[in-house]
N, C-alpha and C positions, 0 to 999 in steps of 0.2 A: 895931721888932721885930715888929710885928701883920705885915707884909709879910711877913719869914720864916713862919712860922709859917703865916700863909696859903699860899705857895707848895708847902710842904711836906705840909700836906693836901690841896690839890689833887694833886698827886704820888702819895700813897699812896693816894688815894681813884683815882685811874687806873689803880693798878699794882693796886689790888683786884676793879678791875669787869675788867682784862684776865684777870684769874685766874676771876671768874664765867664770864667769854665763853668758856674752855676748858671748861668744864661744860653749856654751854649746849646745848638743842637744836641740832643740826644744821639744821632748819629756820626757827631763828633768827639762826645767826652772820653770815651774809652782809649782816644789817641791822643788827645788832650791832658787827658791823667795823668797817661807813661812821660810827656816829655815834662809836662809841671813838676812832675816827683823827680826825673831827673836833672832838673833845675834846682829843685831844692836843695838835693844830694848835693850838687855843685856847690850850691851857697853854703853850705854846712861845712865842708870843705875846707873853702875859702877862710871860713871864719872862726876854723879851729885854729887851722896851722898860724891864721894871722894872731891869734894869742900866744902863741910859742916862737913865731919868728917875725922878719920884718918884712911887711909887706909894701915892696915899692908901688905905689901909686902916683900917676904920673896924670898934669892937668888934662891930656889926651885921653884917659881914663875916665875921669870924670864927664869929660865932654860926651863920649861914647854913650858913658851910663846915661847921660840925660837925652841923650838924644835916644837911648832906647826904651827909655822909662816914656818920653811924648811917642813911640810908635805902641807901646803897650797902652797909653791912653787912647791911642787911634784906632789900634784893631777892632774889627767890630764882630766876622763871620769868624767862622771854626776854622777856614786856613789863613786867614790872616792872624788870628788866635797862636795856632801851633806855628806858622814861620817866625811871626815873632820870639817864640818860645826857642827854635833853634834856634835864632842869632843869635839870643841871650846868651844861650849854652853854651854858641862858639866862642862867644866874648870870654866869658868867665872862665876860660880852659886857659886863655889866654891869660888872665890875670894870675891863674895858677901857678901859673911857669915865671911869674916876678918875682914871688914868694921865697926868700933866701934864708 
């Protein structure tokens, strides 16, 4: 169940930061773009191979996600925007690499 659960706040936590990127400076979104799409790339990823294999997810997962889902509620500017968009990236790289 941790799986779900994970999958689905990555999801909203994507579909929240595409809603920041529409508010964003304009002299932000173009760098904004590349790392949200490469976020997504991630999450697509993620949530293929999770239907063809088993994806360990662990309550430290979960915790992570929500604690990065409340910093993507909090960002407000264009680099707090895109930092948070790396973390996510780095996270989800990691979650990659549980996938057996």
């Amino acid at each position: 169940m941790n799986d779900f659960l994970l999958l689905k706040s990555i999801g909203e936590g994507i579909a929240e930061l595409k809603s920041k990127y529409r508010s964003a400076p304009d002299s932000d979104k173009e760098k904004l773009s590349i790392e949200i799409e490469k976020l997504s790339s991630e999450y697509k990823k993620v949530y293929q191979l999770s239907l063809e294999k088993s994806l360990i997810v662990t309550d430290d997962d979960v915790t992570e996600m929500k604690r990065l889902k409340k910093e993507i509620d909090n960002c407000a500017t264009g680099a707090e925007i895109l930092e948070t968009v790396k973390s996510a990236i780095l996270w989800l790289l990691n979650i990659l690499k549980k996938i057996i």
